[in-house]
C-alpha positions as CSV (number, residue, x, y, z in Angstrom):
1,X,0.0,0.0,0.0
2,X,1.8,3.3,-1.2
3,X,1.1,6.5,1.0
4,X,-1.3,7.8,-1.0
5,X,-3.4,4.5,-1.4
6,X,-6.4,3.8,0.8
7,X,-6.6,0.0,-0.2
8,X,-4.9,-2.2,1.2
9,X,-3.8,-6.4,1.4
10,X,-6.0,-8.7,-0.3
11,X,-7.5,-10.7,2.3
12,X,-10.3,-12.8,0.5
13,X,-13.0,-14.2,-1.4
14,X,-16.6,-14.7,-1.0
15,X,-18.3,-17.9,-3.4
16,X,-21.7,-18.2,-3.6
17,X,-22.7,-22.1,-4.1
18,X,-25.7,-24.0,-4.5
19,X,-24.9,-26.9,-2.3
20,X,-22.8,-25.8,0.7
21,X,-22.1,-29.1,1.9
22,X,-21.2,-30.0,-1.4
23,X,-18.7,-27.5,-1.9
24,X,-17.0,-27.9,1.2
25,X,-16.0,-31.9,0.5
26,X,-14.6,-30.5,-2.7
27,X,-12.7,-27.3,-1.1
28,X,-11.3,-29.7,1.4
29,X,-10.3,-32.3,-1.3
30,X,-8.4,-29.0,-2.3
31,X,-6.6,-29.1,1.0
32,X,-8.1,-26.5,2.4
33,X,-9.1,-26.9,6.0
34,X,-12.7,-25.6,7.1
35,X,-12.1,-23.2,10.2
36,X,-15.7,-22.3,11.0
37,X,-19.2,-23.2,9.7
38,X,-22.2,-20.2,10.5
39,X,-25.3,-18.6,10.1
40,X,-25.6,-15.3,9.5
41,X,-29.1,-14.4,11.0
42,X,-29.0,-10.9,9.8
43,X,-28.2,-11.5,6.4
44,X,-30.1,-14.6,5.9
45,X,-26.8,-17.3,4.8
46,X,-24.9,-20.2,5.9
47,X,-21.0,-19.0,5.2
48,X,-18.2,-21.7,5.2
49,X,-14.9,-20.4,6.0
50,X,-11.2,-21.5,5.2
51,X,-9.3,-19.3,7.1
52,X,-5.3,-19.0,6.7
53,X,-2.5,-18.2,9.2
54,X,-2.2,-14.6,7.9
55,X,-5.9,-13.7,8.9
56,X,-7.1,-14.0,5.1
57,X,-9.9,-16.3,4.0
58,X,-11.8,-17.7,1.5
59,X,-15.7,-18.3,2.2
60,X,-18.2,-20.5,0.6
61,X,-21.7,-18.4,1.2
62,X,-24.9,-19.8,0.1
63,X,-28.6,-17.7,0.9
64,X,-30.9,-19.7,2.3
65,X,-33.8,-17.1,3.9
66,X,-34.7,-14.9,0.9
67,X,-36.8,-12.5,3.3
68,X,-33.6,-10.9,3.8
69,X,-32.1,-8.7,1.4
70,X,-28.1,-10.7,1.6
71,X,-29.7,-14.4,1.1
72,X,-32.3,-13.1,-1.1
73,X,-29.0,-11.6,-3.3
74,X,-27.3,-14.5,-3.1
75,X,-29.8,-16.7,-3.9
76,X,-30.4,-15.0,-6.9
77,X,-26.5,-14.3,-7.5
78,X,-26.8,-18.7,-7.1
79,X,-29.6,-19.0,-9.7
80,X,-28.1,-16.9,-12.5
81,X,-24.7,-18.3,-12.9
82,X,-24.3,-21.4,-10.5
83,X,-21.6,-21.3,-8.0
84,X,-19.5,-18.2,-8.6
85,X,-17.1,-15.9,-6.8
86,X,-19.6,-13.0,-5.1
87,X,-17.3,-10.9,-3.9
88,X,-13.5,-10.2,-3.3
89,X,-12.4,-8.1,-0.2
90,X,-9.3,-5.6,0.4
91,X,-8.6,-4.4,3.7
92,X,-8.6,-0.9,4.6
93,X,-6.9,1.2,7.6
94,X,-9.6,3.7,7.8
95,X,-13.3,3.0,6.6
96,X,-14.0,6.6,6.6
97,X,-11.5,7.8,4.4
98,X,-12.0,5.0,1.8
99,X,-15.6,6.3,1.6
100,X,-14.7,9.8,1.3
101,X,-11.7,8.7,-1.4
102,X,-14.1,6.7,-3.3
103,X,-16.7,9.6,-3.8
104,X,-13.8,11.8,-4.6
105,X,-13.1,10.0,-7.6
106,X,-16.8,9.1,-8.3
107,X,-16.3,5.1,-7.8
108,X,-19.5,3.9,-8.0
109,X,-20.5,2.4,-4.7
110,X,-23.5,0.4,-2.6
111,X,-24.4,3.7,0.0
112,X,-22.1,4.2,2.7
113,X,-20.0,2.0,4.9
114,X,-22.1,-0.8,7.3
115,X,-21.0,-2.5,10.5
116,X,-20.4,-6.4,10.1
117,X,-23.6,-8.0,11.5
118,X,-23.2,-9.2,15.5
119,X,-23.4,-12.7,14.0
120,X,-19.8,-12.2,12.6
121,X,-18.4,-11.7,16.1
122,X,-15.8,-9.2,14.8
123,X,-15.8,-5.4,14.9
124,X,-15.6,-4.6,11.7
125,X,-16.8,-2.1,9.0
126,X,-17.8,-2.6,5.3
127,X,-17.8,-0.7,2.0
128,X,-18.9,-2.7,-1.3
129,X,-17.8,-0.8,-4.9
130,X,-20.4,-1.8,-7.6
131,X,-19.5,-4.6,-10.1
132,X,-19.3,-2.1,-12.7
133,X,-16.7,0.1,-11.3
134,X,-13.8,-3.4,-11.1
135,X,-15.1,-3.9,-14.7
136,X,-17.3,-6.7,-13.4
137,X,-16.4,-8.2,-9.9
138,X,-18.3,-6.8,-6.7
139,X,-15.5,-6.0,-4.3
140,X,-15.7,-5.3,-0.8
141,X,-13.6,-3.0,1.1
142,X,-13.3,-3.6,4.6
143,X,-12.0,-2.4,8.1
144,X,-11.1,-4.9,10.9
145,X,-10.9,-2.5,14.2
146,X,-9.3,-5.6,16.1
147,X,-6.6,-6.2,13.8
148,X,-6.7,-9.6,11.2
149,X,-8.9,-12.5,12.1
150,X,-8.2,-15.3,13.6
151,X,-8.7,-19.0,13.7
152,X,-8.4,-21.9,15.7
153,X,-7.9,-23.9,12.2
154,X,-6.2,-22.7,9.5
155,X,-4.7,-24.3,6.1
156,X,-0.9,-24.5,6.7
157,X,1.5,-23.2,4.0
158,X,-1.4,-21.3,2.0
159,X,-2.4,-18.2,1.4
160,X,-4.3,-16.0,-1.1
161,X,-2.0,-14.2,-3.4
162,X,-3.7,-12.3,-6.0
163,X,-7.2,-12.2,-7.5
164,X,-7.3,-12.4,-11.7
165,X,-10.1,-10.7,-13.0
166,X,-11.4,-10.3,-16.7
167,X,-13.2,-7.2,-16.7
168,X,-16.2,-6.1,-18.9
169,X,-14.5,-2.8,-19.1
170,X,-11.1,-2.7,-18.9
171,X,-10.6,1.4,-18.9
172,X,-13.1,1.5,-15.9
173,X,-11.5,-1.3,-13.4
174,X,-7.7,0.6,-13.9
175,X,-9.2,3.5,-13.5
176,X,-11.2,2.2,-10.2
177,X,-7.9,0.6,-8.3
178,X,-5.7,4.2,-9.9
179,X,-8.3,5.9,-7.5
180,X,-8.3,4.0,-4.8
181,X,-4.4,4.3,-5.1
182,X,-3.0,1.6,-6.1
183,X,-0.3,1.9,-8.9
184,X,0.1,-0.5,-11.3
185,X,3.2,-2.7,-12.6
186,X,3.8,-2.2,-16.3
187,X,1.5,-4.1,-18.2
188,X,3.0,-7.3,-20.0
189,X,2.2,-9.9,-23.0
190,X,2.5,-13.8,-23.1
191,X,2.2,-14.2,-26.5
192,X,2.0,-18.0,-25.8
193,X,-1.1,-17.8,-23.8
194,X,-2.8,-15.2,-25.7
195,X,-3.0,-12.7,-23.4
196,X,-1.4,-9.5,-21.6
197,X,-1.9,-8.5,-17.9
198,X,-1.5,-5.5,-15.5
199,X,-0.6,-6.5,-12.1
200,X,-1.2,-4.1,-9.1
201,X,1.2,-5.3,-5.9
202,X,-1.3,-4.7,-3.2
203,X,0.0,-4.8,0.9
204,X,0.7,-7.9,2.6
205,X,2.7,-9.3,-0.7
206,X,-0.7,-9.4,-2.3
207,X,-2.2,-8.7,-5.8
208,X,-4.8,-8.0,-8.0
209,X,-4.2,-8.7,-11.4
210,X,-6.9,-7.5,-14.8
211,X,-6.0,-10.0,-17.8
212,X,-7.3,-9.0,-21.2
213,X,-7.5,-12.2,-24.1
214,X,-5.4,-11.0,-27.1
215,X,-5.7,-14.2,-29.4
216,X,-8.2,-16.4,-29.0
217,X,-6.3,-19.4,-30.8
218,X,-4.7,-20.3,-27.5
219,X,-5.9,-22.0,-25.0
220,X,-5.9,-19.4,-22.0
221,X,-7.0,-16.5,-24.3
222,X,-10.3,-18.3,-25.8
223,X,-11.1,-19.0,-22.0
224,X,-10.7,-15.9,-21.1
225,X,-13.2,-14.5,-23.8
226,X,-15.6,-17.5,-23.2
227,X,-16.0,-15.6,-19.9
228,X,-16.4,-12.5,-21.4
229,X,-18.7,-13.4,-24.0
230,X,-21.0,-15.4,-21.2
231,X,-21.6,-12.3,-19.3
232,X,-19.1,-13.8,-17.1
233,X,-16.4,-10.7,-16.3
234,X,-15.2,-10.1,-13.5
235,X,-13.7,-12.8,-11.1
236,X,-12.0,-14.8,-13.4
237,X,-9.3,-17.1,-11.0
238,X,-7.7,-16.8,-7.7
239,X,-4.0,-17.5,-7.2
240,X,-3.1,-19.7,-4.0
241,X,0.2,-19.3,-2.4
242,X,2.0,-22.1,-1.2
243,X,5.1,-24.3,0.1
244,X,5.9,-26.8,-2.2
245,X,3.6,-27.1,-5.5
246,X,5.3,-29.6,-7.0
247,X,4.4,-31.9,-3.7
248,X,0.5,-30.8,-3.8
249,X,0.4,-31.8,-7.4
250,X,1.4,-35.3,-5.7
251,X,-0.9,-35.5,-3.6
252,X,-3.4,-34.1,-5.7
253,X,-2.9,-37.2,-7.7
254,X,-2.7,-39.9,-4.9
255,X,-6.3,-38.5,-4.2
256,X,-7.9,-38.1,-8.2
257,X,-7.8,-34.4,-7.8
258,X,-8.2,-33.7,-11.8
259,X,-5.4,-30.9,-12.4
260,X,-4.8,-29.2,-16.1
261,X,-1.6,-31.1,-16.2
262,X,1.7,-31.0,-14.2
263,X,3.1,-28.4,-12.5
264,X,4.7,-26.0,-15.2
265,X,7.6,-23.4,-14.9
266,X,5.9,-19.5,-14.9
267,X,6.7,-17.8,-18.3
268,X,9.8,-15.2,-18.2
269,X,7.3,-12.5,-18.4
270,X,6.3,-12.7,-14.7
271,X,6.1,-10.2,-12.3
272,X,7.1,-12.6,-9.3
273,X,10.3,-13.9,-11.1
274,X,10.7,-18.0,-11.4
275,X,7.6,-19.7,-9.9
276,X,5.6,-23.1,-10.5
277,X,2.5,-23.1,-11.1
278,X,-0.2,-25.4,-11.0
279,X,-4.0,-25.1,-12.7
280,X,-6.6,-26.8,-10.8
281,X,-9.6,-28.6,-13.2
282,X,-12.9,-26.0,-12.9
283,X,-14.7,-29.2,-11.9
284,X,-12.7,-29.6,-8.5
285,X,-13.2,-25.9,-7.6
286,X,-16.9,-24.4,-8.0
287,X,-17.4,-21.1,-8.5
288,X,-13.3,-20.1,-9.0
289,X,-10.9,-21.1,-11.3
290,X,-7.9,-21.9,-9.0
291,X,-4.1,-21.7,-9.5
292,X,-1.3,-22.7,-6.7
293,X,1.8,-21.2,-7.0
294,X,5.2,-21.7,-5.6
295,X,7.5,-18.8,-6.0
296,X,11.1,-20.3,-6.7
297,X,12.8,-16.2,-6.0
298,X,14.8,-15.9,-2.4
299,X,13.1,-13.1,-2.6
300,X,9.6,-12.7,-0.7
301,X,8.7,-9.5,-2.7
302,X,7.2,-9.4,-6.1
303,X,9.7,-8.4,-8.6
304,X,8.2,-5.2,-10.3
């Protein structure tokens, strides 16, 4: 986070699923260890949280009482596009000034900040941008008063890196995170995947990264417009952290998790330097396309 920005570390995702239960079988088949299972009376949804050692999460929400207005979103969210990522959060030091930044450079957002419903247990404060302004992907800013949460069970050697998105509107979602602060790493082209990217290095080693398909006769850059031509923009695939990715890939495969392949080197265009990277099969994931990745640098800073 520069000193200018207001947003800060990456510290989640939210994905709205059909079958809850269902979903969290196949997250832990991922490896990912549930930390807490609740209802959130006020806003009418069950919420399954993964929580990590840094405080940051991933949540599996489904709306089950559409009287309220959350589960009755949700629900609807659930019934349009199947399991999906909802939302993606970024933390912020002051709630305040993110909502006064914001209307300063006319980001479109849901009213003003709420607190967290009691049912969270948390003091904590929340501002959601509109899909349209992150060219796609609702996005929730949010301020912890007690600091990063914390749980009794947490998936060891993980960690959310960086959110991908493919946005509807490219211009729009730069412009949005420029606002907000953030500055942007040079944009770069993989020519072998068909498609270039703009990273933004977040705080907390974290990132947010807007892809854009630039030929469609490979593999990654027809997907990519698939998801923009199914009214699918937005959350496109979130990037896992981890120790060794060369050893989950083995026991992915001891277990029949299906995987696009092997664990491949990162191309020489990467922000991060050497990594390893490995591609989860959509089926084993609802609702996110997910990617590990092993950062081979000595280095525990992004290269920019």
């Amino acid at each position: 986070m520069t000193p200018t920005s207001i947003i800060g570390r990456y510290v989640g995702l939210a994905i709205a699923v059909p079958d809850l239960t269902a979903a969290v079988k196949q997250y832990s088949r991922l490896g990912f260890v549930l930390s807490d299972l609740a209802y959130r009376t006020e806003w009418g949804a069950k919420v399954a949280t993964f929580g990590f050692d840094d405080g940051s999460y991933l949540e599996l929400i489904s709306g089950v009482d559409t009287t309220k207005r959350n589960g009755a979103a949700i629900a609807a969210f659930v019934e349009r596009f199947g399991a999906r990522t909802y939302l993606s959060c970024y933390d912020v030091a002051d709630i305040g000034a993110a909502y006064d930044r914001v209307r300063e450079a006319r980001i479109d957002v849901l009213g003003p900040p709420q607190l967290a419903p009691e049912s969270v247990g948390e003091r904590a404060e929340m501002l959601w941008l509109k899909p349209a302004a992150m060219g796609g992907a609702f996005t929730q800013l949010l301020q912890l008063h007690d600091g990063p949460r914390k749980f009794e069970k947490t998936t060891p050697g993980t960690r959310p890196f960086t959110q991908v998105l493919v946005a509807s509107d490219v211009d729009s979602a730069l412009a949005t995170l420029t606002g907000l602060g953030a500055i942007a790493n040079p944009s770069y082209d993989v020519p072998e995947w068909g498609l270039s990217a703009t990273v933004f290095e977040l705080a907390g080693d974290t990132n947010v990264e807007i892809t854009v398909p630039t030929d469609t006769t490979q593999p990654q850059g027809a997907a990519l417009q698939r998801a923009l031509d199914s009214g699918r923009a937005g959350h496109y695939m979130t990037t896992f952290e981890v120790d060794d990715v060369d050893l989950l890939a083995e026991r992915f495969a001891t277990a029949g998790v299906k995987t696009l392949g092997p664990p491949t080197d990162s191309p020489t265009q990467s922000p991060w330097g050497p990594c390893r990277q490995l591609w989860v099969h959509p089926a084993e994931s609802p609702g996110t396309f997910v990617q590990f990745l092993t950062r081979l640098s000595s280095s525990a800073e992004p290269h920019s």
